[in-house]
MDAnalysis code that builds the backbone (N, CA, C; Angstrom):
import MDAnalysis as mda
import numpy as np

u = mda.Universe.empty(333, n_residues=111, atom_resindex=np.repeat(np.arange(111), 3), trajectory=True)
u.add_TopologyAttr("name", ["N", "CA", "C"] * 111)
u.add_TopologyAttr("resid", np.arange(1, 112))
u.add_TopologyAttr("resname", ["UNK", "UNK", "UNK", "UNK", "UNK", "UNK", "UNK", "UNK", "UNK", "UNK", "UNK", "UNK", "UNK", "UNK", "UNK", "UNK", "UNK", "UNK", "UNK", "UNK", "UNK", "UNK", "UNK", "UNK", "UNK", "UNK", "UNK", "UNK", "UNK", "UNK", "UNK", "UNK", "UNK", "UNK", "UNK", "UNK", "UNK", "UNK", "UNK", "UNK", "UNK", "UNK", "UNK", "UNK", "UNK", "UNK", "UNK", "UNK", "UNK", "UNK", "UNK", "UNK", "UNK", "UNK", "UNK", "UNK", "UNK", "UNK", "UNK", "UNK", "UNK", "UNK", "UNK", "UNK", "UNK", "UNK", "UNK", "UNK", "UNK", "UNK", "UNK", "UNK", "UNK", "UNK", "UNK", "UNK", "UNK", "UNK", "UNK", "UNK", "UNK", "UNK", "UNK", "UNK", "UNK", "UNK", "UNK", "UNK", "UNK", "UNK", "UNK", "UNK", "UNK", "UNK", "UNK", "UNK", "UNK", "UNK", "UNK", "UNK", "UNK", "UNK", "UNK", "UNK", "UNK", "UNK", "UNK", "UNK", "UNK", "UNK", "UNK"])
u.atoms.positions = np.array([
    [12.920, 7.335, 6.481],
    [12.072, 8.509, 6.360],
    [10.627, 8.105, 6.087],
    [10.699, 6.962, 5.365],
    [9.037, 6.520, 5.418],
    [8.060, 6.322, 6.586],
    [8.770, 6.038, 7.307],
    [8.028, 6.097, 8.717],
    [7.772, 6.982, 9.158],
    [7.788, 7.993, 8.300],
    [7.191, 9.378, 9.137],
    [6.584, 9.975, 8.163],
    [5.788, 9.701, 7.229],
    [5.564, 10.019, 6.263],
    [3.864, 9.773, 6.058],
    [3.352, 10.393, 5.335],
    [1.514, 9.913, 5.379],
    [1.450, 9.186, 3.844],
    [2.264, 9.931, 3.117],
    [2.086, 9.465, 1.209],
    [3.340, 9.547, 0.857],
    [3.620, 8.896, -0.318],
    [5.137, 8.117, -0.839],
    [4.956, 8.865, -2.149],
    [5.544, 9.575, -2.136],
    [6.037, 10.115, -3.963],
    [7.244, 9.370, -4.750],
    [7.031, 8.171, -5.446],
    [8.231, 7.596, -6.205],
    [8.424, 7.860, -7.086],
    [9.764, 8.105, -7.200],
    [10.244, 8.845, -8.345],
    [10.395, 8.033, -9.602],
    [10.596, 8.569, -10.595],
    [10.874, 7.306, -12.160],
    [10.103, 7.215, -13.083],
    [8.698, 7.645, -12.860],
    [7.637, 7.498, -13.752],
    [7.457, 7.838, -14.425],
    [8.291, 9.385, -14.549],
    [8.064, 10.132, -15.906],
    [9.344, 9.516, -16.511],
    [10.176, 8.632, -16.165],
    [11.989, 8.672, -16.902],
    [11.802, 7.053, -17.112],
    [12.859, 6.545, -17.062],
    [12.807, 4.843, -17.714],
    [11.900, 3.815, -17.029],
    [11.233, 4.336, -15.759],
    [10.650, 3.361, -14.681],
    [10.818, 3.836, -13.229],
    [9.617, 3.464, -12.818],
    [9.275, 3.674, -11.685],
    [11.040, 2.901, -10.400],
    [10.922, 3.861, -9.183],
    [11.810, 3.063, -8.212],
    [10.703, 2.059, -7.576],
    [11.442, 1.599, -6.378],
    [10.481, 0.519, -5.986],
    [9.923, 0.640, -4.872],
    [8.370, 0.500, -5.227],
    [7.293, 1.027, -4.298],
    [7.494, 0.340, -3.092],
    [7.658, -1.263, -2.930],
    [7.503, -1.682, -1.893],
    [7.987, -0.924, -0.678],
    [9.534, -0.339, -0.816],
    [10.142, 0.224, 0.654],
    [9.214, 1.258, 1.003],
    [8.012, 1.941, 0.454],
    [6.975, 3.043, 0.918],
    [5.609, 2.016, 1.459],
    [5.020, 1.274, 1.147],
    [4.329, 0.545, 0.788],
    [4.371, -0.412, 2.191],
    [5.377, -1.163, 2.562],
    [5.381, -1.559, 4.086],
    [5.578, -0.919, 5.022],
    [5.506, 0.516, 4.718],
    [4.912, 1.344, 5.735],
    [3.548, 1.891, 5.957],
    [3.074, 1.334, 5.112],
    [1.196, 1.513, 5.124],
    [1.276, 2.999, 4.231],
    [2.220, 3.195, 3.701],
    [1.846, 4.548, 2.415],
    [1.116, 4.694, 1.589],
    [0.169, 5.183, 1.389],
    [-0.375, 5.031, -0.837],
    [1.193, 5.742, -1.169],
    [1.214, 5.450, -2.639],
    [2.244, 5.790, -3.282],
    [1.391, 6.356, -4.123],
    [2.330, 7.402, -5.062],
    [1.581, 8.157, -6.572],
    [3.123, 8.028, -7.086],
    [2.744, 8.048, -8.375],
    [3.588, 7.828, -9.238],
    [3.596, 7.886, -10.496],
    [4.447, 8.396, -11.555],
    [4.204, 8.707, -12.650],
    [3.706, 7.449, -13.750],
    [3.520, 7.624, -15.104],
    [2.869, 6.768, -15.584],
    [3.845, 5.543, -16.440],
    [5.026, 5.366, -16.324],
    [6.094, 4.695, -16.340],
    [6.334, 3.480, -15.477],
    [5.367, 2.470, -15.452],
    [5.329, 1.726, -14.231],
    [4.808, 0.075, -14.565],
    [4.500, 0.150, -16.211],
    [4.094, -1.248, -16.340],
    [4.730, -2.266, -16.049],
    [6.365, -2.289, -16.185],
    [7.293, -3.854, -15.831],
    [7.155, -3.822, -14.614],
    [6.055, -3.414, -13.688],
    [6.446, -3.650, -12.256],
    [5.532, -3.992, -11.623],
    [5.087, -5.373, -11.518],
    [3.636, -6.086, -11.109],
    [3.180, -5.565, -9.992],
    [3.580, -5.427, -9.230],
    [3.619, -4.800, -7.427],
    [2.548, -3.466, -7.830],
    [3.197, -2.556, -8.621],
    [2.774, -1.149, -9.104],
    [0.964, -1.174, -9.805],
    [0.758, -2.248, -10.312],
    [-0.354, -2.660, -11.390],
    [-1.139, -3.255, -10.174],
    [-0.560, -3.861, -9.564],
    [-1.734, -4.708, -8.280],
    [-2.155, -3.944, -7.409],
    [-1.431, -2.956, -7.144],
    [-1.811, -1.716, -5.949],
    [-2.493, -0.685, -6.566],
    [-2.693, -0.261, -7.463],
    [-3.383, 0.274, -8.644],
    [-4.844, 0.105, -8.738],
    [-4.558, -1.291, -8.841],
    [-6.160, -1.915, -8.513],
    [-6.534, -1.956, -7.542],
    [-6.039, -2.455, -6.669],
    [-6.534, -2.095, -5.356],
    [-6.352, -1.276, -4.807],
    [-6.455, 0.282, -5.280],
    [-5.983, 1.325, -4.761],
    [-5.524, 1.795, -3.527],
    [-4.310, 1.251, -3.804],
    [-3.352, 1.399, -2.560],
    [-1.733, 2.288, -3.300],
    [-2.082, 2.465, -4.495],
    [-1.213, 3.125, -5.173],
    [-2.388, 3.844, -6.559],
    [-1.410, 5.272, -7.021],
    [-1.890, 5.921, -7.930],
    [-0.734, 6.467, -8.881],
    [-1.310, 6.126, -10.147],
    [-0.455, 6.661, -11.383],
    [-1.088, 7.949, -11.385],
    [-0.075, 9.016, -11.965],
    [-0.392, 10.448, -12.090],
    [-0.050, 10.887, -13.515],
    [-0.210, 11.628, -14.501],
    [-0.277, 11.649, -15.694],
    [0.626, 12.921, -15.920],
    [0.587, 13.806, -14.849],
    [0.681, 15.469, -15.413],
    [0.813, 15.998, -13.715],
    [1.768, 17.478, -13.403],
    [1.526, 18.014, -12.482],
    [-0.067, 18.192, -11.758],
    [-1.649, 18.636, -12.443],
    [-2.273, 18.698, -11.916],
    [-2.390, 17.510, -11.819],
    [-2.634, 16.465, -12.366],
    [-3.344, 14.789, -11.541],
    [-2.517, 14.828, -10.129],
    [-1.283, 15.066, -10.054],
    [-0.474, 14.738, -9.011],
    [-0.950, 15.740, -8.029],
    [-1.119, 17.291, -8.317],
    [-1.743, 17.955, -6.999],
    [-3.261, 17.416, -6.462],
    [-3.597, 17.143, -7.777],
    [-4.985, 16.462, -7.236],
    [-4.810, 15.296, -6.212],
    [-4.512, 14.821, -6.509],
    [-4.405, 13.143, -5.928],
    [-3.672, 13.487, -4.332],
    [-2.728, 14.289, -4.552],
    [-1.966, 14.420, -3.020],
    [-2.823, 15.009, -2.412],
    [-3.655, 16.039, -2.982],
    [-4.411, 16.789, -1.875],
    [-6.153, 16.283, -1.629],
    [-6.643, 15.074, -2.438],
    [-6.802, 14.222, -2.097],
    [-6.692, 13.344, -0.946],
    [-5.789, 12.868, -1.161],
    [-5.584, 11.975, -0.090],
    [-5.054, 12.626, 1.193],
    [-4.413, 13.879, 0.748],
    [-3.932, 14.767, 2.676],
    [-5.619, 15.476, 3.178],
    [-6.714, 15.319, 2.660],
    [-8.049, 16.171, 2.809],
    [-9.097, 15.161, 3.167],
    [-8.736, 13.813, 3.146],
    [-9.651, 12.854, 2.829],
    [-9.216, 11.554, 3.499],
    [-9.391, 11.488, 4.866],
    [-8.505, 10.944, 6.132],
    [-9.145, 9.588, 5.690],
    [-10.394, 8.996, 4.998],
    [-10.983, 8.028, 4.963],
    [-9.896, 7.103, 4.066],
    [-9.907, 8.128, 2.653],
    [-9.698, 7.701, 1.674],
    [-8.213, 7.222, 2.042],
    [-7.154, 8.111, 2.568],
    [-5.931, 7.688, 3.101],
    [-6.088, 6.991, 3.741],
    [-6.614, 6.551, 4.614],
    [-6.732, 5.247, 5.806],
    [-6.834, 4.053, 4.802],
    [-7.790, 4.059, 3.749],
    [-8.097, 2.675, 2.970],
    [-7.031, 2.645, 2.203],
    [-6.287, 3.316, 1.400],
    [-5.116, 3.324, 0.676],
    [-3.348, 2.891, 1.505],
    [-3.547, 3.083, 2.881],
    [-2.925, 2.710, 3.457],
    [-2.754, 1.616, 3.881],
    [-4.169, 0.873, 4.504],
    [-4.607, -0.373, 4.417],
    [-3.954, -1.163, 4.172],
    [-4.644, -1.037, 2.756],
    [-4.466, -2.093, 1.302],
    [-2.915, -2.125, 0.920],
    [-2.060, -0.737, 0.689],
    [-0.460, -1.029, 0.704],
    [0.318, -1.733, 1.799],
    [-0.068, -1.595, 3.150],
    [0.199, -3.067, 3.814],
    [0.268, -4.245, 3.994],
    [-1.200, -4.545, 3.343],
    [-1.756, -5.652, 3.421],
    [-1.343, -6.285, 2.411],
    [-0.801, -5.741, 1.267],
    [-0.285, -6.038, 0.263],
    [0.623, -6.698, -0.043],
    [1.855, -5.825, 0.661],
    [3.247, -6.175, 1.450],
    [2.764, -7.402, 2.306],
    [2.417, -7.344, 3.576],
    [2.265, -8.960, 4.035],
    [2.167, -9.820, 3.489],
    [0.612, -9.850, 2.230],
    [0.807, -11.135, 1.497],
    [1.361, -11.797, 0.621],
    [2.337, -10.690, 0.188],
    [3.558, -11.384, -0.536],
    [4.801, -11.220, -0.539],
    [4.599, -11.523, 1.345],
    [6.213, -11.898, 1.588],
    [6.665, -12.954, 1.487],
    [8.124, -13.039, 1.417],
    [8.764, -14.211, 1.289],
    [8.775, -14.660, -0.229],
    [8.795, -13.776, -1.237],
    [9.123, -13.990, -2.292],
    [10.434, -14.800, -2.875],
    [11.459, -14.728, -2.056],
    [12.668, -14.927, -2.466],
    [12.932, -16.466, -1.817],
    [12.112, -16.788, -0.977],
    [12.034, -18.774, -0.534],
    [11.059, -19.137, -1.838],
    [9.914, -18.197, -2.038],
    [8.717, -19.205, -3.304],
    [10.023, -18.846, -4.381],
    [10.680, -18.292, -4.757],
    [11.159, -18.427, -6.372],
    [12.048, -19.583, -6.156],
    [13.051, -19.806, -5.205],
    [14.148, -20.838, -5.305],
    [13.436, -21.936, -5.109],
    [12.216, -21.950, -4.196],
    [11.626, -23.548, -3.847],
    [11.319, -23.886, -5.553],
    [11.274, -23.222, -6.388],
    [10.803, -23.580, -8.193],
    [11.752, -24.072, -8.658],
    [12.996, -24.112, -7.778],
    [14.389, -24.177, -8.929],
    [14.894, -25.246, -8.191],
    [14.504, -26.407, -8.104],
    [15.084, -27.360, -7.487],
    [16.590, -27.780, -7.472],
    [17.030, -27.588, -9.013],
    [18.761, -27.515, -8.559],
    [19.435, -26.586, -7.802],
    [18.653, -25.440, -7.555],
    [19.432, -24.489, -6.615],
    [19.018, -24.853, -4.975],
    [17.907, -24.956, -5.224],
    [16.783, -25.495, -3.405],
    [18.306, -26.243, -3.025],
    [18.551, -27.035, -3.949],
    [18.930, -28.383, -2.477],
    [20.522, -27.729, -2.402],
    [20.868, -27.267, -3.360],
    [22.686, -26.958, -2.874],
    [22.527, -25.914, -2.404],
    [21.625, -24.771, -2.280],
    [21.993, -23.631, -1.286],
    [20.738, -24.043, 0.076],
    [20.220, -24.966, 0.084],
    [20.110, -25.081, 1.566],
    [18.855, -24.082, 1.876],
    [17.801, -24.283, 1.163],
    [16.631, -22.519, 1.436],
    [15.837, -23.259, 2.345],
    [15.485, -22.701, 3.664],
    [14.536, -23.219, 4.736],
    [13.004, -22.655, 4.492],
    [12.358, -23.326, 4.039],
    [10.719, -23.327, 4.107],
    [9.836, -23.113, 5.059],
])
């Protein structure tokens, strides 16, 4: 469904934690999201580079969506940047095992 989508509403932010932005996010989405989101580095980096937005309260959240559905610029750069984001840190799961050298060599991870 993300692929058809202009903005990513993830759910969690107001409850124990955010879900996970990335599956919105490599679709070139901004995400908004409640303010429940610190254990999740991904969430804090897109933040800054506003390619994602924390929302505090129903109005921040109407603001921000209608925002970004009114403001084709501002969505284009927020979209951007959540792509670009995703590209540059793929392949997370070869950089963590290449760290763990007793696991690298018995499961065989191709570089």
């Amino acid at each position: 469904i993300y692929g058809y989508a202009t903005i990513a509403w993830i759910g969690g932010g107001f409850g124990k934690g955010i879900h996970n932005i990335l599956e919105a996010a490599v679709y070139g989405l901004p995400v908004i999201f409640g303010p429940n989101y610190k254990k999740f580095k991904e969430a804090s980096d897109l933040i800054s580079l506003n390619g994602a937005f924390c929302v505090n309260n129903i109005q921040e959240a109407s603001d921000k969506i209608s925002e970004l559905i009114n403001n084709d610029t501002k969505r284009s750069q927020s979209s951007s940047v959540a792509a670009e984001y995703v590209k540059e840190n793929a392949g997370a799961t070869v950089k963590i095992f290449s760290l763990l050298p007793e696991l690298n060599g018995k499961n065989k991870i191709r570089t």
